[in-house]
PASESE-300391 format. One record per residue (C-alpha): x, y, z. Coordinates in Angstrom, 3 decimals. Example, Ala and Ser with C-alpha at 12.3 -4.5 7.8 and 13.67 -1.06 7.14 Angstrom:
<nuro><u>12.300</u><v>-4.500</v><w>7.800</w></nuro>
<nuro><u>13.670</u><v>-1.060</v><w>7.140</w></nuro>
REM end
This chain:
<nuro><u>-26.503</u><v>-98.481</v><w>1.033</w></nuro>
<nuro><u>-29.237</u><v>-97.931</v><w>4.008</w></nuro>
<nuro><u>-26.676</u><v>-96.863</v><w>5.905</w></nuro>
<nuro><u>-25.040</u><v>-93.587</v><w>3.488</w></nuro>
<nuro><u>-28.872</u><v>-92.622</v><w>3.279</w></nuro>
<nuro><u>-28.963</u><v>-92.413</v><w>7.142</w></nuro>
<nuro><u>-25.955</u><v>-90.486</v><w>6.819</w></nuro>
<nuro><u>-27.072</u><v>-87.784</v><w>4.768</w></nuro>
<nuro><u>-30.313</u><v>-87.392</v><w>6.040</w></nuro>
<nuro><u>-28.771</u><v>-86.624</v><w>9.466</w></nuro>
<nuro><u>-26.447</u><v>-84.162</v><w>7.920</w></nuro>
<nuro><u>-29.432</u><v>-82.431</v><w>6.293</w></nuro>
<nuro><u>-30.967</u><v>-82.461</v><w>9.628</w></nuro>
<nuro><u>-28.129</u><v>-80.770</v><w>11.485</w></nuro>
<nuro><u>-28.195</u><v>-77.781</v><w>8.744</w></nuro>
<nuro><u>-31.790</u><v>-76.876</v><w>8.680</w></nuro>
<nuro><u>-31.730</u><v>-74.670</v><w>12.020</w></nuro>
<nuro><u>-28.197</u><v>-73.115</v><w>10.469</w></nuro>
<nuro><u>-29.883</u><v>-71.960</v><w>7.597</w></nuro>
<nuro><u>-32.952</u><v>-70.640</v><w>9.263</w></nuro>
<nuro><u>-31.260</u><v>-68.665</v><w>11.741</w></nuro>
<nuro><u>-29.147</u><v>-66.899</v><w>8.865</w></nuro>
<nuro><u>-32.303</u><v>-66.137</v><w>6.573</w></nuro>
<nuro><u>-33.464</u><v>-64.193</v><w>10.015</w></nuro>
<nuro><u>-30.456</u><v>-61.911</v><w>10.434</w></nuro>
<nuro><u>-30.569</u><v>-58.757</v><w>8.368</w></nuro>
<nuro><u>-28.373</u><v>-57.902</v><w>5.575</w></nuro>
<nuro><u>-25.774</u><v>-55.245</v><w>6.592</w></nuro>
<nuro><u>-25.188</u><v>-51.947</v><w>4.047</w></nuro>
<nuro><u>-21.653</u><v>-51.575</v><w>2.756</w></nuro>
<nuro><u>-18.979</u><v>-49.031</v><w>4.686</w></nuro>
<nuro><u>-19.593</u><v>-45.768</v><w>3.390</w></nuro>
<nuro><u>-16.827</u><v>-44.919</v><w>0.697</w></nuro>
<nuro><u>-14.097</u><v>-42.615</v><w>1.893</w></nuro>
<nuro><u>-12.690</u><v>-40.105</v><w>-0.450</w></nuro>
<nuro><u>-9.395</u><v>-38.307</v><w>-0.152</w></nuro>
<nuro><u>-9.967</u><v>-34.505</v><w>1.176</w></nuro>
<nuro><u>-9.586</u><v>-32.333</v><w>-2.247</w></nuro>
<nuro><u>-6.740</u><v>-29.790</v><w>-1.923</w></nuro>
<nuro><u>-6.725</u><v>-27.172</v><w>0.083</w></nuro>
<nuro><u>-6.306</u><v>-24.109</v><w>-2.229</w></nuro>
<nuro><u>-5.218</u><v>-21.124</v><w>-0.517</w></nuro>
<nuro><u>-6.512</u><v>-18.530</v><w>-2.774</w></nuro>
<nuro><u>-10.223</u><v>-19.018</v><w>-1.809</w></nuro>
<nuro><u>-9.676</u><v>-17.758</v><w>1.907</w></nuro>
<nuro><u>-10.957</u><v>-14.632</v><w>2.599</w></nuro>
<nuro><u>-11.789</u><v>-12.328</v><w>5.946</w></nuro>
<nuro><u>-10.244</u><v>-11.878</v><w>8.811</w></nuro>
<nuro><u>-7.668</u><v>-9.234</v><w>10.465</w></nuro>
<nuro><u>-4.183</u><v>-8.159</v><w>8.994</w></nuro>
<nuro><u>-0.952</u><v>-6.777</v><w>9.534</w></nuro>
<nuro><u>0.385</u><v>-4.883</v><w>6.623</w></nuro>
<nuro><u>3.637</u><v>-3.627</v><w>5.460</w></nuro>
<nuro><u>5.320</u><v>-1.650</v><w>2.520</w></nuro>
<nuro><u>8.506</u><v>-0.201</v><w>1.386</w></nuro>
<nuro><u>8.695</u><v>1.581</v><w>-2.063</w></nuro>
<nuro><u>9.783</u><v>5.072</v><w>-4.193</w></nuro>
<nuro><u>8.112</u><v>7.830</v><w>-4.500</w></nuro>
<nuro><u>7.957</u><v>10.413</v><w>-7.846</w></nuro>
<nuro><u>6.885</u><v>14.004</v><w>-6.399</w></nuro>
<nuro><u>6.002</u><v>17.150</v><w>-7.824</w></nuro>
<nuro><u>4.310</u><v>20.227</v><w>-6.709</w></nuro>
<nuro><u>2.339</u><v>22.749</v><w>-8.752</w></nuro>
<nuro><u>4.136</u><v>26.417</v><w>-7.868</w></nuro>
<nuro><u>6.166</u><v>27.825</v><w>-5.781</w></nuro>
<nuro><u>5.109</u><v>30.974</v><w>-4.453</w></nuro>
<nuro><u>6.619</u><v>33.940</v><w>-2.242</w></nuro>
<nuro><u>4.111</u><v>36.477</v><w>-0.230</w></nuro>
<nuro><u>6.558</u><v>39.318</v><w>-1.761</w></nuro>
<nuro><u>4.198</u><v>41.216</v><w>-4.092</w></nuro>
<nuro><u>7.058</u><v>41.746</v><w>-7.317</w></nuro>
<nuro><u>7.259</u><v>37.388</v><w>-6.734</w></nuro>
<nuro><u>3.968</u><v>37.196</v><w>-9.268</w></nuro>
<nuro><u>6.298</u><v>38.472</v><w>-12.015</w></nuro>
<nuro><u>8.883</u><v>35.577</v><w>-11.947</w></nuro>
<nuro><u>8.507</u><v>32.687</v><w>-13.585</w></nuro>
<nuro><u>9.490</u><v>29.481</v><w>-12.563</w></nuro>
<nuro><u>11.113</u><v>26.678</v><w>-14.223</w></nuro>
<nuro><u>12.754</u><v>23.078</v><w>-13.340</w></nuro>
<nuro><u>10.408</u><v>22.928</v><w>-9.987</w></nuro>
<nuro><u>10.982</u><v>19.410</v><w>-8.600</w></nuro>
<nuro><u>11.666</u><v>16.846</v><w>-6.186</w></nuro>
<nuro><u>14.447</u><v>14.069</v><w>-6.528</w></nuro>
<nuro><u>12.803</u><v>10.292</v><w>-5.172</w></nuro>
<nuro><u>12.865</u><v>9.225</v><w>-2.223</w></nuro>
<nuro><u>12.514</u><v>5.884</v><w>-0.330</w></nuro>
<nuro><u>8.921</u><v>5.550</v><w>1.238</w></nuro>
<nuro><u>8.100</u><v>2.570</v><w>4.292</w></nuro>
<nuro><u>4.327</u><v>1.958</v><w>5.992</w></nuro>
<nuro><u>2.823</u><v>-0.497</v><w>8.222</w></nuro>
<nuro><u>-0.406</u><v>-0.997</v><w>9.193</w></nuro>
<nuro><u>-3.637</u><v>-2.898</v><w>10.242</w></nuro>
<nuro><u>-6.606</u><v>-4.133</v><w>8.487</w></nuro>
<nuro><u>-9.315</u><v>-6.657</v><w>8.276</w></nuro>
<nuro><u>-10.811</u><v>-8.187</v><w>5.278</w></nuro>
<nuro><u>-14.731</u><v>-8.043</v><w>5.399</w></nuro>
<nuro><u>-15.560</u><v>-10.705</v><w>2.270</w></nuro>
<nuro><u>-13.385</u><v>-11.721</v><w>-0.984</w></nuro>
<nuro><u>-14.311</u><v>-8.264</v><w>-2.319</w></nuro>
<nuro><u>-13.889</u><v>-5.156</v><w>0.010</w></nuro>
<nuro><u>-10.676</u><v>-4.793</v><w>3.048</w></nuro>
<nuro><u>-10.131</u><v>-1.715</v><w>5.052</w></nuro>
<nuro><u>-6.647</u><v>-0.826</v><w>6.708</w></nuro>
<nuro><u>-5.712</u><v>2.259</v><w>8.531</w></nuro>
<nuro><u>-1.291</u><v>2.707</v><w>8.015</w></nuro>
<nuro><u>1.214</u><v>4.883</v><w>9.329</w></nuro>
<nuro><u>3.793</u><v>5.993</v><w>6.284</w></nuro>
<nuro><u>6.985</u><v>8.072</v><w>6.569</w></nuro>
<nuro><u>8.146</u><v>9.480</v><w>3.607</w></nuro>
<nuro><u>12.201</u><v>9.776</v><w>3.868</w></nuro>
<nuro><u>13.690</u><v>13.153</v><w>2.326</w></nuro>
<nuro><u>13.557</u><v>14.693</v><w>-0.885</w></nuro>
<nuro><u>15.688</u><v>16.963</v><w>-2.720</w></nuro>
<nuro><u>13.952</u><v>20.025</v><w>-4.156</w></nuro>
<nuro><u>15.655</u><v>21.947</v><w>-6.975</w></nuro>
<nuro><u>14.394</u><v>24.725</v><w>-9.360</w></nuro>
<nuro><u>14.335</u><v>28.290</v><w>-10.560</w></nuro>
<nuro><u>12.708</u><v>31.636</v><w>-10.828</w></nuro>
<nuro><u>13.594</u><v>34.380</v><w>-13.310</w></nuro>
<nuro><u>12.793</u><v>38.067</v><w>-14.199</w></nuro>
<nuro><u>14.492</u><v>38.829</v><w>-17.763</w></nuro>
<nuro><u>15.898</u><v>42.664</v><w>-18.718</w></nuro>
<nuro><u>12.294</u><v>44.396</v><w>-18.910</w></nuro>
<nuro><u>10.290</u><v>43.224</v><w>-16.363</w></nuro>
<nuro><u>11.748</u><v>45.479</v><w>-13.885</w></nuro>
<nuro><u>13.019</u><v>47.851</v><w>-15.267</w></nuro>
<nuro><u>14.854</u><v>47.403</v><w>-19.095</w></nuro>
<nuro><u>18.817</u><v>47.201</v><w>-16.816</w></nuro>
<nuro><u>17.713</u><v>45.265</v><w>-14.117</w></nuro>
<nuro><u>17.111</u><v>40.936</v><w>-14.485</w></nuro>
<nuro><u>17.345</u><v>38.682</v><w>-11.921</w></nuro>
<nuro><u>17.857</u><v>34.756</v><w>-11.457</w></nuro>
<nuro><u>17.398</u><v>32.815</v><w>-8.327</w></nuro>
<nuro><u>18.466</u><v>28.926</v><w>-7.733</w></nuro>
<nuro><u>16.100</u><v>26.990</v><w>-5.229</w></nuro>
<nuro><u>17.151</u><v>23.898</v><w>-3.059</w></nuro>
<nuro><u>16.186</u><v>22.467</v><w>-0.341</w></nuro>
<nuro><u>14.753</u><v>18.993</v><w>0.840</w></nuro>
<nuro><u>11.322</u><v>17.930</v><w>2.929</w></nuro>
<nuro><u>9.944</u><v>14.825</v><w>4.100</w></nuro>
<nuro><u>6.045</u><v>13.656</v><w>5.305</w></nuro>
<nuro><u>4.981</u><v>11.435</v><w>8.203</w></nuro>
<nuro><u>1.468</u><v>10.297</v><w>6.762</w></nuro>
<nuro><u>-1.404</u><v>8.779</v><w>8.343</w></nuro>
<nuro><u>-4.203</u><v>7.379</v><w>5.883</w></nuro>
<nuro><u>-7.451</u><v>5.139</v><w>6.203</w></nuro>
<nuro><u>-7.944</u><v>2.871</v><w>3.531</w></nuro>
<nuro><u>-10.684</u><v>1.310</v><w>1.183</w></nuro>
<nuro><u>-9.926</u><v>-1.071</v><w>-1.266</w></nuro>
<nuro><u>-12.072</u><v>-2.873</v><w>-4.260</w></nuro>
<nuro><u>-10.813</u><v>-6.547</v><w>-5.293</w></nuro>
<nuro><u>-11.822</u><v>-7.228</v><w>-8.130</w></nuro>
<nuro><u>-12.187</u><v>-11.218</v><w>-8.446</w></nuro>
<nuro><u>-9.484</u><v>-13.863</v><w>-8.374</w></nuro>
<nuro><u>-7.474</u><v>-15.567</v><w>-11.064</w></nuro>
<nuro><u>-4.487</u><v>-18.282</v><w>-10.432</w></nuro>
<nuro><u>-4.464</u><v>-16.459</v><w>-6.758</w></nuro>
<nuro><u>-3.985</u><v>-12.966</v><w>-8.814</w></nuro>
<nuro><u>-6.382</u><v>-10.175</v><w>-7.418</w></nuro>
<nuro><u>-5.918</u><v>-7.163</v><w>-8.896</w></nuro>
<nuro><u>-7.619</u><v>-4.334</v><w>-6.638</w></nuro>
<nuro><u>-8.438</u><v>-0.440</v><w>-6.967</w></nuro>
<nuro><u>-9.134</u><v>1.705</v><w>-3.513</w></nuro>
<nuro><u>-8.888</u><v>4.758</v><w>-2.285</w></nuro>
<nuro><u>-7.643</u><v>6.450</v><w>0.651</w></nuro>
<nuro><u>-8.458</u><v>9.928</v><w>2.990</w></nuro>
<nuro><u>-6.141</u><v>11.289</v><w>6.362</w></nuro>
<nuro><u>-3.423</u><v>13.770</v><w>7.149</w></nuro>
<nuro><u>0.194</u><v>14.382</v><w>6.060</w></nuro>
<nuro><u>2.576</u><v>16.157</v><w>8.208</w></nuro>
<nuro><u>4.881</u><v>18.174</v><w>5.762</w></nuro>
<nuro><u>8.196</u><v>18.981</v><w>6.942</w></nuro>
<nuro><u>10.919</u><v>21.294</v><w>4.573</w></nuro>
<nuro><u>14.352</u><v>21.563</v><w>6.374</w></nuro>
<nuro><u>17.656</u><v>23.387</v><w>4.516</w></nuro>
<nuro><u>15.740</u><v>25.791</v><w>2.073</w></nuro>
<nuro><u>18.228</u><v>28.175</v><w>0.233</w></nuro>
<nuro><u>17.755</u><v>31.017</v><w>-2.370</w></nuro>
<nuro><u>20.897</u><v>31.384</v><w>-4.340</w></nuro>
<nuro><u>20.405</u><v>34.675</v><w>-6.354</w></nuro>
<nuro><u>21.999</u><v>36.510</v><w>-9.348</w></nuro>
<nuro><u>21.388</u><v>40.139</v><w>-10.068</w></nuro>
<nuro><u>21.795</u><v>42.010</v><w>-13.361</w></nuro>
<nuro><u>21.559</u><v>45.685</v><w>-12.677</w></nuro>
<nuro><u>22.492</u><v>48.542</v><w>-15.052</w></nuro>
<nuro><u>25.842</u><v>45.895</v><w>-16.270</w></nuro>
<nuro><u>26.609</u><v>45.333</v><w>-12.586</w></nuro>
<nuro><u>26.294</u><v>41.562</v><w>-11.562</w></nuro>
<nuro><u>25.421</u><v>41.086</v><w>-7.605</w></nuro>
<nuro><u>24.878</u><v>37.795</v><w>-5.538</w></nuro>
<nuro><u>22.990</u><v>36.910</v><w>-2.927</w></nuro>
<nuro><u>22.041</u><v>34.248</v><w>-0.593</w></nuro>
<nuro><u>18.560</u><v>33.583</v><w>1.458</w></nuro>
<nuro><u>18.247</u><v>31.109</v><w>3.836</w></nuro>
<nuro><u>15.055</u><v>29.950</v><w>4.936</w></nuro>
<nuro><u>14.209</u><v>28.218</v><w>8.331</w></nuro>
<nuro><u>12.824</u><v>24.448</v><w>9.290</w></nuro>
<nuro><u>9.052</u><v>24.163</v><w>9.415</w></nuro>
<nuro><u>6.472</u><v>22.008</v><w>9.035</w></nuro>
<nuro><u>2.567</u><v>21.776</v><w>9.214</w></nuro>
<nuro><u>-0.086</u><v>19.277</v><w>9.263</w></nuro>
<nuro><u>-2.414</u><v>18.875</v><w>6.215</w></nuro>
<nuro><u>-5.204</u><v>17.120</v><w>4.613</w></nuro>
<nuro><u>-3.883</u><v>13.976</v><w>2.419</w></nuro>
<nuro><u>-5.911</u><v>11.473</v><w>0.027</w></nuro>
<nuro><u>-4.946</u><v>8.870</v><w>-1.994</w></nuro>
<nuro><u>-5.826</u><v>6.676</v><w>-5.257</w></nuro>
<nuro><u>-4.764</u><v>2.995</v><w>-5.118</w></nuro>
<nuro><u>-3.787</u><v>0.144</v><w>-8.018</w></nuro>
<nuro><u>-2.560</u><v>-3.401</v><w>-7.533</w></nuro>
<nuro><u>-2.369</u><v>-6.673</v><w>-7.876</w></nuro>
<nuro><u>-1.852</u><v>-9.235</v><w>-4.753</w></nuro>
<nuro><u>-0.560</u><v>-12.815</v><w>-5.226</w></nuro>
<nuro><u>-1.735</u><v>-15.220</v><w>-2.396</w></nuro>
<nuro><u>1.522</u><v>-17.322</v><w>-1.328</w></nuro>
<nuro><u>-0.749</u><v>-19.564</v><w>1.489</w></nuro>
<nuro><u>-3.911</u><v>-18.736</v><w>3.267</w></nuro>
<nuro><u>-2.114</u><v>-16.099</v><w>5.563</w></nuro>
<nuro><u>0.429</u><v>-14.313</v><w>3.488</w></nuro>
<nuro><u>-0.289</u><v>-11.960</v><w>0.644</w></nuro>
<nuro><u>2.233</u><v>-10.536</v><w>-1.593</w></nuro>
<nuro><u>1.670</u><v>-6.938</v><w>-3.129</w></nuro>
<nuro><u>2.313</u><v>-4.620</v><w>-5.806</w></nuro>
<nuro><u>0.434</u><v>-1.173</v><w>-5.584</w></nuro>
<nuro><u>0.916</u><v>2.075</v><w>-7.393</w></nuro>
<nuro><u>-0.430</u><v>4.930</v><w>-5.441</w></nuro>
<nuro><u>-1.087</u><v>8.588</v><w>-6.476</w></nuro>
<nuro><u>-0.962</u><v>10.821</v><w>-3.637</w></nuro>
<nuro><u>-2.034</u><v>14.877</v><w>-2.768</w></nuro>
<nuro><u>-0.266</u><v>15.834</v><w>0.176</w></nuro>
<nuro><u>-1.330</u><v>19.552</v><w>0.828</w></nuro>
<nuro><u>1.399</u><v>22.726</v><w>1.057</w></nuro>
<nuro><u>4.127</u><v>23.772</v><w>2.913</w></nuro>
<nuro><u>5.664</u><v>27.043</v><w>4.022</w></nuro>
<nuro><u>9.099</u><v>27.484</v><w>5.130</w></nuro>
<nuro><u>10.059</u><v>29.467</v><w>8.452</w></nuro>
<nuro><u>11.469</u><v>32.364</v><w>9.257</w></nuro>
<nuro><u>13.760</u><v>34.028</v><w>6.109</w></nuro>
<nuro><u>16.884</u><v>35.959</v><w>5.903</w></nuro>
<nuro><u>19.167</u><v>37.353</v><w>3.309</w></nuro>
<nuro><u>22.545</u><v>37.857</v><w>3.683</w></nuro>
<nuro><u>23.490</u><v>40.139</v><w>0.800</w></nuro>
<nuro><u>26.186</u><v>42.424</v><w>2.377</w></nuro>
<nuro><u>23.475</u><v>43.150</v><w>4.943</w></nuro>
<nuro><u>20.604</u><v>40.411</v><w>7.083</w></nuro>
<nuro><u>17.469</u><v>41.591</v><w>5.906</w></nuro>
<nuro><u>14.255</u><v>39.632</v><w>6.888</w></nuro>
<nuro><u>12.462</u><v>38.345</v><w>3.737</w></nuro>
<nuro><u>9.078</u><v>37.229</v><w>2.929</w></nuro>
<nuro><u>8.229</u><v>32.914</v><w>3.333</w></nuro>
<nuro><u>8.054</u><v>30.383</v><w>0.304</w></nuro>
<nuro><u>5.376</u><v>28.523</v><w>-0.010</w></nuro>
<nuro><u>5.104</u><v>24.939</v><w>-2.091</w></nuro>
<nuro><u>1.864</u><v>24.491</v><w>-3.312</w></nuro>
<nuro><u>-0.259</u><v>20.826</v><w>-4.002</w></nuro>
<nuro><u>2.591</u><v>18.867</v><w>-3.874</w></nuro>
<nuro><u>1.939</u><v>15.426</v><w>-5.405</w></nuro>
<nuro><u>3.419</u><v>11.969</v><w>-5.517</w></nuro>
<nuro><u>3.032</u><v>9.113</v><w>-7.812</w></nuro>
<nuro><u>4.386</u><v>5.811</v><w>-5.783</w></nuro>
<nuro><u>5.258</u><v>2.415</v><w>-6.304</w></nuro>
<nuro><u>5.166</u><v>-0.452</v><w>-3.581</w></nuro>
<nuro><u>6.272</u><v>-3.868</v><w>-3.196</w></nuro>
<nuro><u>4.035</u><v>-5.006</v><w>0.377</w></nuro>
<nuro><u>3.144</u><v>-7.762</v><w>2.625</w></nuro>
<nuro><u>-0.457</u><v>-8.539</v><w>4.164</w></nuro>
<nuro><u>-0.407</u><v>-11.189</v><w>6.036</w></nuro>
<nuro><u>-3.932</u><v>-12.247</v><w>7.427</w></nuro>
<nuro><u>-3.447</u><v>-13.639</v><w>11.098</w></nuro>
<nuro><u>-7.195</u><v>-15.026</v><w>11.457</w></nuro>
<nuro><u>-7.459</u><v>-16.745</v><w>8.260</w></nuro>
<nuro><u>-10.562</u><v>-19.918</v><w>8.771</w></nuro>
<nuro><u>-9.485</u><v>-23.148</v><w>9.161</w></nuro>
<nuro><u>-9.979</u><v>-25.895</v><w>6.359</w></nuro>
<nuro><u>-13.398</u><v>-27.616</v><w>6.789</w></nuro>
<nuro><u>-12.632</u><v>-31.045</v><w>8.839</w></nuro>
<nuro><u>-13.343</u><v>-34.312</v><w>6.240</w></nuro>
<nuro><u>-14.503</u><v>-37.523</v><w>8.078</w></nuro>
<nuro><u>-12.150</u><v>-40.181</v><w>8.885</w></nuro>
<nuro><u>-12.441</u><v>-43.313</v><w>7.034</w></nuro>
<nuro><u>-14.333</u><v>-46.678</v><w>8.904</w></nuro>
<nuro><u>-11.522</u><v>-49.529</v><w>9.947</w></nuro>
<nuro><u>-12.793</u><v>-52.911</v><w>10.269</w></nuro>
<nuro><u>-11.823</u><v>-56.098</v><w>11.733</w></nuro>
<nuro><u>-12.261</u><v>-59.502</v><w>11.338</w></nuro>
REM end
């Protein structure tokens, strides 16, 4: 019996300097807890340079037609218009904050069919004399615009935007024909005016509507209605060839308009970077 009490005092013995040596070392914190990075959601980027591109119809219209020839103020016009046309632009911006962008684009405007009329009924003239003439023709612009645009918040990456735009709009009228009919004392008499190319540079501005759709951080899809004033145009050098070539006076379209619609692409080539998310602790042993 002596002996088992030796026994277990010496065993006591041999843990006392164990357990004072771990009372004296200090308690160590926990690993910090690691989360999973949230989800990177590309609709919240925002700034940063941009190439942009469009391709869409246009809808034109101009407000008179009008011909230096004083007795032309006594016609009146009817059926002025333009048929559509296709419409393509490219261009480079940058995107200040998640509510204003600024581009500057180059648009060409491919070519549109003009068609309309002018007439001077029995009277006007004279009570035997009436005249009808049948316009055609086409034109085309080369446009260069700087751009401002508004967006106006974000919803399920939907920003719908309004902007404006001012710059210059080369006008260019190729093919321009008169086709006349003439009424005089019961004698009917045709004849045909041909007008030369031209083209001129003008002031342009624009008004802009939209909505973009944020596919990832860099690429932007876009639809946009724009309603654009494009200046005049003048045709060149006329002639009529009605038995005889006789110069005539120029035609000149006046504020010719167009309302567009675009399907475009921004995509933002210095978009940030995701903030970096520490990398969880491994330990051994």
């Amino acid at each position: 019996m002596r002996s088992v009490k030796y026994l277990i005092a010496a065993g006591a013995a041999a843990l006392l300097p164990t357990a004072a040596f771990a009372a004296d070392m200090p308690i160590m914190p926990p690993p910090p807890a690691v989360y999973a990075p949230p989800p990177h959601d590309p609709c919240c980027d925002t700034g940063g340079w941009y190439l942009r591109g469009d391709v869409g119809m246009t809808n034109q219209s101009l407000k008179s037609l009008t011909n230096t020839d004083p007795n032309a103020a006594s016609f009146t016009s009817t059926g002025m218009g333009f048929d559509s046309s296709m419409l393509w632009d490219v261009g480079l911006g940058y995107q200040f904050n998640n509510w204003f962008r600024a581009d500057i684009t180059g648009q060409y405007r491919g070519k549109s069919n003009f068609h309309g009329s002018q007439y001077a009924p029995a009277g006007v003239f004279g009570p035997t004399f009436a005249e009808n003439d049948n316009y055609s023709g086409s034109k085309s612009e080369t446009v260069v615009m700087v751009n401002g645009y508004v967006d106006l918040g974000t919803w399920w990456c939907l920003t719908p935007f309004i902007g404006a735009g001012v710059g210059t709009s080369y006008n260019h009228i190729s093919g321009f024909r008169d086709d006349g009919v003439i009424y005089n004392a019961g004698v009917l008499n045709n004849s045909v005016t041909f007008a030369g190319d031209a083209g001129k540079w003008n002031f342009a501005w624009a008004l802009h509507a939209g909505v973009g759709y944020k596919v990832t951080p860099n690429v932007t899809i876009e639809l946009a209605y724009s309603y654009m004033n494009l200046g005049d145009i003048t045709t060149g050098a006329n002639t009529s060839f009605s038995g005889a070539a006789v110069p005539q006076n120029a035609w000149t379209m006046h504020d010719i308009t167009s309302q567009d619609l675009k399907l475009g692409v921004r995509w933002n080539f210095d978009s940030p970077a995701p903030a970096p998310y520490p990398m969880p602790l491994v330990r051994k042993g």
